[in-house]
C-alpha positions as CSV (number, residue, x, y, z in Angstrom):
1,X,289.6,4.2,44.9
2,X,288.7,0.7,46.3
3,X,289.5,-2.1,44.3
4,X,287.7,-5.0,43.5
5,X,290.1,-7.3,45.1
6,X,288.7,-6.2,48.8
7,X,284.9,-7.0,47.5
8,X,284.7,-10.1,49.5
9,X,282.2,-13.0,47.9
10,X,280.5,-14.0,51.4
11,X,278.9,-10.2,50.8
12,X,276.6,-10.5,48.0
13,X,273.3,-12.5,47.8
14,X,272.7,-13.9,44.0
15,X,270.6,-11.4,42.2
16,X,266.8,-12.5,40.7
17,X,266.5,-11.7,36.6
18,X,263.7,-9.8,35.9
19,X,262.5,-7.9,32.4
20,X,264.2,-5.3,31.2
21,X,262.9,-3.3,28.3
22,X,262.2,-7.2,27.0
23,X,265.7,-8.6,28.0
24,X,266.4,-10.8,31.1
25,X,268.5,-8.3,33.2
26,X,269.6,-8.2,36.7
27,X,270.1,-5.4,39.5
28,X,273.9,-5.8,38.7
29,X,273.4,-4.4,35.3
30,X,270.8,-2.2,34.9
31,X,271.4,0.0,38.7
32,X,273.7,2.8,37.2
33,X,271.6,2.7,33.7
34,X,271.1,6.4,33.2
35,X,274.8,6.8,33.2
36,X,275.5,4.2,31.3
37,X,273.0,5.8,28.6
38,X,274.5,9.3,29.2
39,X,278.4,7.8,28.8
40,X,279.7,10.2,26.4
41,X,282.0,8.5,24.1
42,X,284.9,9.1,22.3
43,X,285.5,8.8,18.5
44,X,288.6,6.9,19.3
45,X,286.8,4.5,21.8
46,X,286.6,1.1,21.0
47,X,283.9,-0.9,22.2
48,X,284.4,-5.0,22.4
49,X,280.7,-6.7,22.6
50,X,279.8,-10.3,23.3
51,X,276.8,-12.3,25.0
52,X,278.9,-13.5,27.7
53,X,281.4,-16.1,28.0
54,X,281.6,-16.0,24.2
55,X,285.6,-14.6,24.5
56,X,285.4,-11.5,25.8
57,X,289.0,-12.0,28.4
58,X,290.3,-13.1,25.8
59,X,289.8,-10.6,23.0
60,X,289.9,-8.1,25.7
61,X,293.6,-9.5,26.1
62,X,294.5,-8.9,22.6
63,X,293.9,-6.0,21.7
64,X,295.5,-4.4,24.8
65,X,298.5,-6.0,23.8
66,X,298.4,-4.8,20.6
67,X,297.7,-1.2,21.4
68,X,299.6,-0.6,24.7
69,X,302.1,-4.4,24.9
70,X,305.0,-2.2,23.1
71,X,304.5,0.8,24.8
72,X,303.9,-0.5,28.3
73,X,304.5,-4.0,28.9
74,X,304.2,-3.9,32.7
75,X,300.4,-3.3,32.4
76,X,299.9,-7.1,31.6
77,X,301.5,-8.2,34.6
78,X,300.3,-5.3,37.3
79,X,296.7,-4.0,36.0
80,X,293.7,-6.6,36.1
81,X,291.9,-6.8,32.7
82,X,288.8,-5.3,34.6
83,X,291.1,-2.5,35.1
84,X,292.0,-2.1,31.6
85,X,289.6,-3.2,29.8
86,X,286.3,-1.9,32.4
87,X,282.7,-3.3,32.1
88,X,280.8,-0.3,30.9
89,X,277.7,-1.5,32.7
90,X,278.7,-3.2,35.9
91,X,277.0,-1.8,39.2
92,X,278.4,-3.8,41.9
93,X,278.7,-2.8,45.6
94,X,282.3,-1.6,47.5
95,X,283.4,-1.4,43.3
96,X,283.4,1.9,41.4
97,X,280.5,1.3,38.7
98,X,282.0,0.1,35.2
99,X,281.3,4.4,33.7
100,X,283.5,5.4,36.4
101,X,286.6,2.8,35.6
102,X,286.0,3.9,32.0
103,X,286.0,7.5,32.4
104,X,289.2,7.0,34.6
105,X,291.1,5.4,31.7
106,X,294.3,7.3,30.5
107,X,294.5,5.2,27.4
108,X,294.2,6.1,23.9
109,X,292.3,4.5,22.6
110,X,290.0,3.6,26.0
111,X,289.1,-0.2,25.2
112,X,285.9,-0.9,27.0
113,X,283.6,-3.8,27.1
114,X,279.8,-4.7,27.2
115,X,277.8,-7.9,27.2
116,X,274.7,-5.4,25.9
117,X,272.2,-6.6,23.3
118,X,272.5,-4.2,20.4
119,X,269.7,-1.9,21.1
120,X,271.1,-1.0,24.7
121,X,274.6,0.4,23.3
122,X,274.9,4.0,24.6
123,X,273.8,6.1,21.9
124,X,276.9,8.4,21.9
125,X,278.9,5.2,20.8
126,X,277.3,5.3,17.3
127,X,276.9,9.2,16.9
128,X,280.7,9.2,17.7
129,X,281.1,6.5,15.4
130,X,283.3,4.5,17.4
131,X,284.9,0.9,16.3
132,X,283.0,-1.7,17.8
133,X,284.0,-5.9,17.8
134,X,281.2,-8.2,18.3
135,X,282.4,-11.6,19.3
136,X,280.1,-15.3,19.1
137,X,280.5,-18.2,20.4
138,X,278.4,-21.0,19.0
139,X,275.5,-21.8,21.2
140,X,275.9,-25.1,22.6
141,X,279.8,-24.4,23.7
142,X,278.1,-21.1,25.0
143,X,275.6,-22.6,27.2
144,X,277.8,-25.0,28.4
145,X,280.8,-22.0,29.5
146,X,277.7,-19.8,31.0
147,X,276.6,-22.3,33.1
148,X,280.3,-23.3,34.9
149,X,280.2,-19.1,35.1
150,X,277.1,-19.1,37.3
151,X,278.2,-21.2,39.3
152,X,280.9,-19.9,40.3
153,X,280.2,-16.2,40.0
154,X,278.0,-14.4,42.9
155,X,276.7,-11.5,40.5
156,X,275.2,-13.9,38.8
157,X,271.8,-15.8,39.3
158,X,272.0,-19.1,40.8
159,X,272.6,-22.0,37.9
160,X,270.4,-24.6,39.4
161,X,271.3,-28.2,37.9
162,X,272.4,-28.3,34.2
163,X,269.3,-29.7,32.5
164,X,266.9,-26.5,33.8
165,X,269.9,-24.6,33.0
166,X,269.7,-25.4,29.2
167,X,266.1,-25.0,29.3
168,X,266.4,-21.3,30.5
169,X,268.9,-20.6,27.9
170,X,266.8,-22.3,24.8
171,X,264.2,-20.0,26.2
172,X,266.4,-17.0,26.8
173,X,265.8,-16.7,30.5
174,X,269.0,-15.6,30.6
175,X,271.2,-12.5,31.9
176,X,271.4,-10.6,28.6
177,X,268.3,-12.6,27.2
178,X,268.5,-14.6,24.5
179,X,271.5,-15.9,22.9
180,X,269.9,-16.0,19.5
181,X,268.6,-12.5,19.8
182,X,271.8,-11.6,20.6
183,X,274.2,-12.5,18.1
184,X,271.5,-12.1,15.4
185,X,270.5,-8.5,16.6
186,X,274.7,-7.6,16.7
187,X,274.6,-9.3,13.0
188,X,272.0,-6.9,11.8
189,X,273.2,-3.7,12.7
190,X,276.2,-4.9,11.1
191,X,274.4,-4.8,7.9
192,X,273.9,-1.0,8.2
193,X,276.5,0.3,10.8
194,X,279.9,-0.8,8.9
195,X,282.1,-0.1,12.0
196,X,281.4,-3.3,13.5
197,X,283.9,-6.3,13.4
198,X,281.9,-9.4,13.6
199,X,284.4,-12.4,15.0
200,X,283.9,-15.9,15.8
201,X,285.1,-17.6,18.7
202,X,285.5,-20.9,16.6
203,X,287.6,-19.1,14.3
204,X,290.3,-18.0,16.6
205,X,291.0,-21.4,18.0
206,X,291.4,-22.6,14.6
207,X,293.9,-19.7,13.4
208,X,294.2,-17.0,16.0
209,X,297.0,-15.5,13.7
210,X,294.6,-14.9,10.8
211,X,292.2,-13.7,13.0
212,X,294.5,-11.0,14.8
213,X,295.6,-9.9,11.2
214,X,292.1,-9.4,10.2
215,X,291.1,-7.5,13.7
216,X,294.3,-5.3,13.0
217,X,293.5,-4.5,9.5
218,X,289.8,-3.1,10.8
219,X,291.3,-1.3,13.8
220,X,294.2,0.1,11.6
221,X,297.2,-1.5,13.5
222,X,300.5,-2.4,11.7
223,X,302.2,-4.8,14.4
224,X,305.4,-5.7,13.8
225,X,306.1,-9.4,13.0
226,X,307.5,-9.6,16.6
227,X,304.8,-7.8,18.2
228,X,302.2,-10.2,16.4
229,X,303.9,-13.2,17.5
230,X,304.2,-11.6,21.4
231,X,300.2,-11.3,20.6
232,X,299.6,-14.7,19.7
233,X,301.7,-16.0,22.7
234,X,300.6,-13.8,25.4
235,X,297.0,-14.6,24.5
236,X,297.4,-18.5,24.4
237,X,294.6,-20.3,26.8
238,X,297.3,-21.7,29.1
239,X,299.5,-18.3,29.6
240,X,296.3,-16.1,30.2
241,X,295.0,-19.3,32.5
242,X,298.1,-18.7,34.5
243,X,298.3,-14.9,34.2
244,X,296.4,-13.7,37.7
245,X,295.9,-10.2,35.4
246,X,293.9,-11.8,33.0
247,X,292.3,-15.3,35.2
248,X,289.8,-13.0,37.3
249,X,291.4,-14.7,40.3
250,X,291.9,-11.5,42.1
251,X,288.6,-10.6,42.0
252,X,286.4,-11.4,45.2
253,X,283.3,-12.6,43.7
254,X,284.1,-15.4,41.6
255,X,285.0,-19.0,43.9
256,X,287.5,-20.5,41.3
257,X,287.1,-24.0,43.9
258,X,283.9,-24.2,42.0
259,X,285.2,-24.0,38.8
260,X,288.0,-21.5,37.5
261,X,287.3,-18.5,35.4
262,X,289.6,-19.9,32.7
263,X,287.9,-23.1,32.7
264,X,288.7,-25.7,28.8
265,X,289.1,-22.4,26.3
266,X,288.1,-24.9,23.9
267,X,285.5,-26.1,21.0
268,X,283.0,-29.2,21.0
269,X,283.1,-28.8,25.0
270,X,279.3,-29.3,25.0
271,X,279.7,-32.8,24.1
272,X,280.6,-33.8,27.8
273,X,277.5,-31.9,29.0
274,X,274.7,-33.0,26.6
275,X,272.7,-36.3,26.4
276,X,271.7,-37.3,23.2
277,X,268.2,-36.7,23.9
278,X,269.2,-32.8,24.9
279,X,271.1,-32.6,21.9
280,X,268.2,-33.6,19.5
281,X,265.8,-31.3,21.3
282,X,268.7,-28.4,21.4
283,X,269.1,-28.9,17.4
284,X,265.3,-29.2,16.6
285,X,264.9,-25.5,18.4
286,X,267.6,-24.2,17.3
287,X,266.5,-24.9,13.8
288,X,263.3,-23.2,14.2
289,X,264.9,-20.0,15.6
290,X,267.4,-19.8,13.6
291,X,266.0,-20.7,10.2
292,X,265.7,-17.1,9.0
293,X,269.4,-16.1,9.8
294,X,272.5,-16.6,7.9
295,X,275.1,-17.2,10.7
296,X,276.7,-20.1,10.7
297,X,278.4,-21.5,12.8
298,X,280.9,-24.5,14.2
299,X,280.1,-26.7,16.8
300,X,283.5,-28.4,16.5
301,X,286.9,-27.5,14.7
């Protein structure tokens, strides 16, 4: 199987969004779609969610460790987190598609990740009944992380300059549509699906600890106080900034001289991007989409 390291950047030509059953998709995502709708789950799978660049690596990171750190510590220096962790809908060329990786994994339980709106999720995920985290991000730190992503990242569609940029993503002319579809439509099926962790970004930079005890009481993990604190460690910004199995730097299509995967990890980043005209406009839309939901969340900690 070729890995992703030999996938060389110079290789791909940005991709164009077009509509995809009403979300903002591109060919990277939506090529191997009938298998990603057939992927038969597992009632022991458990499937991490987020609109991108809302935490994914890092939550990703976490619960690796606390399901396979004890039993095989050596995959956290030797296995990529795109190995371990595979992107259940990513078709890129020279890579196996993200179905394939998962289907390969050995692990029990597979952890696998999506950056799918709610209505997308394979269906066999919720006849299985499978545990599922949702991660969010607030929007303005959001924007801000998704833009340095695109960048960088060749998979994804050119950023243009910053003040377009957050006009796209106020109008969700993004990949993965709208942000506020997003984490609202994951906050719904919450409502009737109860297998669904719902996790704030915010929240783990302000107490990861609490939050890790919280994601282990859902998933039904007892980690010893050692093991919790070899959690909270390994998963610090600066260790997995510095871990090349968890900082995407072996993979080909990212250019980390443009800006690094692992870029501040931080809240109340959006500050150093937003004028205070952007800002008023940002929070006058974002009142009027979001007046009917009752997520809340921070925009600094």
């Amino acid at each position: 199987m070729e890995t992703m390291e030999h996938f060389l950047l110079k290789d791909l030509p940005r991709p164009e969004l077009f509509d995809f059953h009403g979300v903002a998709m591109t060919k990277y995502f939506t090529s191997n779609w009938d298998n990603v709708q057939s992927f038969k789950a597992r009632p022991d799978d458990i499937l991490l969610a987020t609109y991108p660049k809302a935490g994914t690596t890092w939550v990703s990171h976490i619960l690796d460790i606390l399901y396979f750190g004890h039993k095989s510590p050596e995959r956290q220096t030797s296995i990529p987190i795109y190995e371990r962790v595979p992107f259940l809908e990513i078709n890129i060329p020279s890579v196996p598609p993200g179905t394939e990786l998962a289907n390969a994994l050995t692990t029990t339980p597979r952890l696998i990740k999506t950056h799918f709106p709610v209505q997308f999720v394979p269906k066999s995920f919720w006849e299985q009944n499978c545990r599922m985290i949702y991660v969010a991000r607030n929007a303005k730190d959001n924007v801000v992380s998704f833009y340095h992503f695109d960048r960088m990242n060749a998979v994804e569609p050119a950023a243009g300059d910053w003040s377009s940029y957050l006009k796209r993503f106020m109008n969700g002319k993004m990949l993965y549509g709208s942000w506020y579809d997003h984490v609202n439509g994951w906050w719904e099926k919450k409502q009737t699906y109860s297998n669904i962790h719902y996790m704030f970004y915010e929240d783990m930079i302000e107490d990861l600890g609490r939050e890790i005890d919280q994601l282990c009481s859902f998933i039904g993990l007892t980690p010893s106080a050692e093991e919790r604190e070899k959690v909270i460690t390994g998963t610090k910004f600066a260790s997995m900034k510095a871990n090349k199995m968890a900082n995407y730097s072996t993979l080909g299509v990212m250019n980390h001289k443009v800006s690094p995967f692992m870029r501040k990890g931080k809240v109340g980043d959006w500050k150093d991007h937003f004028t205070v005209a952007q800002n008023e406009i940002f929070d006058e839309d974002y009142k009027q989409k979001m007046k009917n939901s009752p997520l809340q969340f921070r925009t600094q900690v």
